[in-house]
NUNU-393056 format. One record per residue: x, y, z negated of N, C-alpha, C in turn; residue in three letters. Coordinates in steps of 0.05 Angstrom, whole numbers, padded with zeros to 5 digits, always signed. Example, Ala and Ser with C-alpha at 12.3 -4.5 7.8 and 13.67 -1.06 7.14 Angstrom:
<pts>
+00264-00114-00156+00246-00090-00156+00264-00066-00156ALA;+00257-00045-00142+00273-00021-00143+00258+00001-00157SER;
</pts>
This chain:
<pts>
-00685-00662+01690-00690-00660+01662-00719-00653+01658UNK;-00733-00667+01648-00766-00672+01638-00766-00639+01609UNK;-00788-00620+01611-00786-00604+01590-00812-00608+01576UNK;-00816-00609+01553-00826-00618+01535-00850-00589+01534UNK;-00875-00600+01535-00896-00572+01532-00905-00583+01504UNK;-00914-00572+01494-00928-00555+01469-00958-00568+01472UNK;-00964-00582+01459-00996-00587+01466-01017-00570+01453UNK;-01009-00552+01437-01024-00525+01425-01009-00503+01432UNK;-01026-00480+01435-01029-00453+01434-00998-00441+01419UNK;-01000-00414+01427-00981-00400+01406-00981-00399+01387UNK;-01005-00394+01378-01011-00405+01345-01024-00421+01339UNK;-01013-00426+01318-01030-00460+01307-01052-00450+01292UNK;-01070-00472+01300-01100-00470+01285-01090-00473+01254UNK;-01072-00477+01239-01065-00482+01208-01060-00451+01204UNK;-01041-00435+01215-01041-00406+01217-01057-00389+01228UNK;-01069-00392+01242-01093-00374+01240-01121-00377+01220UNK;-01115-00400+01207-01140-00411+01186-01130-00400+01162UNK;-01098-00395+01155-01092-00376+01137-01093-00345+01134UNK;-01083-00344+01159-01094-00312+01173-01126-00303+01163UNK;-01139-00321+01173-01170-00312+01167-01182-00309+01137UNK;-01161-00339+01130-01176-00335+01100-01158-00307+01078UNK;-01143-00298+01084-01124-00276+01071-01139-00247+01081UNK;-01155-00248+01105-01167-00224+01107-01190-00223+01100UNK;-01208-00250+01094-01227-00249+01066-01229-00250+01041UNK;-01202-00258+01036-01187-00253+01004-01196-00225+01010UNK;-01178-00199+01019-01176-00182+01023-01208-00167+01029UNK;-01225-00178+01038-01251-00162+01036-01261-00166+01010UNK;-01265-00192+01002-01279-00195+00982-01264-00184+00957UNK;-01233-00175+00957-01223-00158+00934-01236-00134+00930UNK;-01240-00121+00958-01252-00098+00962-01278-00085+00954UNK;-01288-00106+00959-01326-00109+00952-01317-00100+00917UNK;-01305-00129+00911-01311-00124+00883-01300-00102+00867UNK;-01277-00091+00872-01258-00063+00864-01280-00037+00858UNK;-01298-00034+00893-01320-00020+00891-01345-00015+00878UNK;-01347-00042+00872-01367-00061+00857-01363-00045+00828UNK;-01343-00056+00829-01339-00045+00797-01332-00022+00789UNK;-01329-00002+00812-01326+00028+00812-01357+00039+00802UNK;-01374+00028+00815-01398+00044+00813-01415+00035+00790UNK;-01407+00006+00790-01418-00001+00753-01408+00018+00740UNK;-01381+00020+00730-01372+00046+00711-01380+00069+00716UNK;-01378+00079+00742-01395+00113+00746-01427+00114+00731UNK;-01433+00089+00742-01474+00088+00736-01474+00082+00700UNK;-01458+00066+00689-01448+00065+00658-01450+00091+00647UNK;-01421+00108+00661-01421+00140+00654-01443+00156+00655UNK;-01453+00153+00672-01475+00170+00682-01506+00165+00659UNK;-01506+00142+00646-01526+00135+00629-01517+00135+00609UNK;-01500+00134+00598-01490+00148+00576-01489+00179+00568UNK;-01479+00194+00588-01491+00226+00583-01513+00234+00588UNK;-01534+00211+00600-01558+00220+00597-01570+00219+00573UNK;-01568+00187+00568-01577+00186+00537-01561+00203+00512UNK;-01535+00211+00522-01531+00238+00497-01552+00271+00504UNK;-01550+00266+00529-01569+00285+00524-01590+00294+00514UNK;-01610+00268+00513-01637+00262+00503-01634+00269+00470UNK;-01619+00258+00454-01611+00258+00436-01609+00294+00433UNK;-01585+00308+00441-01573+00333+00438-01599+00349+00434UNK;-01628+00338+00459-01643+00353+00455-01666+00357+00434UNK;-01657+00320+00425-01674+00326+00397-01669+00324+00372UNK;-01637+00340+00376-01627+00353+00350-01632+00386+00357UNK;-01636+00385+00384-01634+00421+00381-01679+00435+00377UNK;-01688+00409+00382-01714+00411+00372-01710+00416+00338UNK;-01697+00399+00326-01695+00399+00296-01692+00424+00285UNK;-01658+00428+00301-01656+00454+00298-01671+00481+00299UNK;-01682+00484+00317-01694+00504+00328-01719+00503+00301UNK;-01739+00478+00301-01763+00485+00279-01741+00493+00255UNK;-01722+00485+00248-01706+00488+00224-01714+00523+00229UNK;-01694+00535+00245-01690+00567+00252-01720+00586+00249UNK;-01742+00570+00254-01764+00584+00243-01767+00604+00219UNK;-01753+00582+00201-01758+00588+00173-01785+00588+00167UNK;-01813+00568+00181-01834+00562+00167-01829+00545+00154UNK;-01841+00544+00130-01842+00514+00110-01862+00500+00120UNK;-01880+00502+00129-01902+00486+00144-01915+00498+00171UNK;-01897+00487+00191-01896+00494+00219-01926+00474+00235UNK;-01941+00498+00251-01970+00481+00257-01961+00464+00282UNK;-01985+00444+00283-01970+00428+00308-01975+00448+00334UNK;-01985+00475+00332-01987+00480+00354-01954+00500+00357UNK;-01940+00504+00336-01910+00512+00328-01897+00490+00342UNK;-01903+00470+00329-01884+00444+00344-01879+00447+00366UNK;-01905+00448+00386-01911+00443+00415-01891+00457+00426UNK;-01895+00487+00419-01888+00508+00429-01854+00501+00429UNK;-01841+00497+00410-01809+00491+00399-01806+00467+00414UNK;-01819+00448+00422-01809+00427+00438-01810+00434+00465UNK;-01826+00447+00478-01826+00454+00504-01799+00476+00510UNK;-01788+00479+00485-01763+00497+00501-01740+00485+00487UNK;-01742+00457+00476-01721+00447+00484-01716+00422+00499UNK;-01738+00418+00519-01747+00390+00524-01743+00368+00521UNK;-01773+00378+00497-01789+00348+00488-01805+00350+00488UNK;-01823+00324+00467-01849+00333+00478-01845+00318+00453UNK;-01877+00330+00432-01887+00319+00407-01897+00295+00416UNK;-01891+00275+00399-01915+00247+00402-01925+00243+00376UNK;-01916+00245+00354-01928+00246+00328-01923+00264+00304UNK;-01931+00276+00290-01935+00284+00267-01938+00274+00237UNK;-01924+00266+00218-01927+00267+00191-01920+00285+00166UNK;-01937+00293+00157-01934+00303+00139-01922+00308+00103UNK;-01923+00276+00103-01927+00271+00078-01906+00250+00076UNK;-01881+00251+00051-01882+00280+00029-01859+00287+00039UNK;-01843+00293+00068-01831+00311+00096-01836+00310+00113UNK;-01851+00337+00132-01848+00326+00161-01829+00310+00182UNK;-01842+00298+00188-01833+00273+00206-01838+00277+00236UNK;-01832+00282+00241-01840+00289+00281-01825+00269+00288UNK;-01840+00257+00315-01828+00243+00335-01827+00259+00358UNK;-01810+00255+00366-01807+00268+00399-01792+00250+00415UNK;-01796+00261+00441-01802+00240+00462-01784+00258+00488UNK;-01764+00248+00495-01748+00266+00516-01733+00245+00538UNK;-01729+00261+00557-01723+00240+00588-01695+00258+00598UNK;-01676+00244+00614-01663+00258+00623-01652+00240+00646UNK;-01653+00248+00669-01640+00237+00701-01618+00235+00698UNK;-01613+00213+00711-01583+00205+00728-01582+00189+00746UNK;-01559+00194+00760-01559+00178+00783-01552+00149+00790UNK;-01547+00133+00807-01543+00109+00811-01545+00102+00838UNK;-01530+00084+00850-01523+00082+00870-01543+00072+00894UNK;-01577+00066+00874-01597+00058+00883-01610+00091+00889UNK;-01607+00111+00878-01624+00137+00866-01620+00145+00845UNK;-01638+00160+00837-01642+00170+00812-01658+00149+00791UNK;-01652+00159+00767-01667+00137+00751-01669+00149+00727UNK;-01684+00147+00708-01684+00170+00687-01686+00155+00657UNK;-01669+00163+00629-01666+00150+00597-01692+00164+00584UNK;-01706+00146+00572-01723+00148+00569-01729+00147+00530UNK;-01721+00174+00513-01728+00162+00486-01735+00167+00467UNK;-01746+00157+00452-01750+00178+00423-01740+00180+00407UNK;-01736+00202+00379-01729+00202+00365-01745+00210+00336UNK;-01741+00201+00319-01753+00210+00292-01734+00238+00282UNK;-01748+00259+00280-01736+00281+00265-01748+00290+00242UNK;-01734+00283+00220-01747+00280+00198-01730+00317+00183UNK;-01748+00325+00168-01737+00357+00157-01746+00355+00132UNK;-01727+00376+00130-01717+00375+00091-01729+00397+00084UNK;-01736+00408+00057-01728+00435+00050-01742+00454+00070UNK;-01759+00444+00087-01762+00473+00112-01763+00496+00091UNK;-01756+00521+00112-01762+00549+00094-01741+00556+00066UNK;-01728+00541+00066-01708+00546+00048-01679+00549+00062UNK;-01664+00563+00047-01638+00569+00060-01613+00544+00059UNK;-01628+00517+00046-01619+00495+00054-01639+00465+00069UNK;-01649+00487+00087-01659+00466+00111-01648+00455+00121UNK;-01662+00437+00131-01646+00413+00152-01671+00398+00164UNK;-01643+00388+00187-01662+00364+00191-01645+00337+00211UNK;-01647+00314+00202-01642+00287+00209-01657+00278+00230UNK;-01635+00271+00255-01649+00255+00275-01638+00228+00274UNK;-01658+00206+00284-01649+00180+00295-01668+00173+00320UNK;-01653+00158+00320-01666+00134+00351-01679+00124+00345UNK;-01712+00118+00359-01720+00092+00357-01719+00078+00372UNK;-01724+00051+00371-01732+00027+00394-01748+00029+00414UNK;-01772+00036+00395-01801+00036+00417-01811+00078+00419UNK;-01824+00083+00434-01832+00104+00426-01862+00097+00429UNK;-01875+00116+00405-01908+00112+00401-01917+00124+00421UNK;-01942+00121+00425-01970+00128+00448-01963+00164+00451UNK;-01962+00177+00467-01970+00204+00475-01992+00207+00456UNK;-01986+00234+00448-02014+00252+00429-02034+00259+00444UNK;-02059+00256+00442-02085+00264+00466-02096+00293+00452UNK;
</pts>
């Protein structure tokens, strides 16, 4: 009785070509899962920076607010931005002060560090009166550094 051999291997080249390709399904799920872990962390991470920038230049507002000068000198400004870090970039006067300030805050990313970069207009009411205030926004661009 003649027995019949197998002219391939134990496994067939069709099954091991599925084998292979199921354990690069499986990497390349992986990549991307991760992928998209650190987009969302580095998202997070630039988002509470840029609230921070912000936080700090409402607590600049605040703080000239807490003076109680009605007409704070820019060398007042300076001084009130350096302890809530910012930094003055412009001055107006007329007919409310208008300050711009200019504030940075780090975060991380999976390259390094990398830092939000922004200004804001803080515009004040009333200084020196017991209904001061003062309004921040964002801008787009920030103006030139004061020399």
């Amino acid at each position: 009785m003649a027995t019949r051999r197998s002219d391939q291997g134990p496994w067939a080249p069709a099954v091991l070509s599925a084998v292979l390709a199921l354990a690069m399904a499986g990497v390349l799920v992986t990549i991307e899962v991760g992928r998209r872990r650190v987009a969302t962390k580095s998202r997070a991470s630039e988002a509470a920076a840029e609230a921070t920038v912000t936080r700090n230049a409402g607590a600049f507002g605040d703080a000239v607010v807490a003076t109680d000068d009605p007409t704070p000198t820019d060398e007042r400004l300076a001084v009130v931005a350096e302890g809530t870090q910012v930094e003055v970039r412009e001055v107006r006067r007329a007919p409310d002060l208008v300050v711009t300030v200019y504030g940075s805050a780090p975060y991380g990313t999976m390259f390094g560090r990398v830092s939000v970069d922004a200004c804001h207009r803080v515009t004040f009411h009333d200084l020196g009166a017991a209904r001061a205030g003062a309004d921040v926004e964002r801008l787009e661009a920030c103006p030139p550094p004061v020399s």
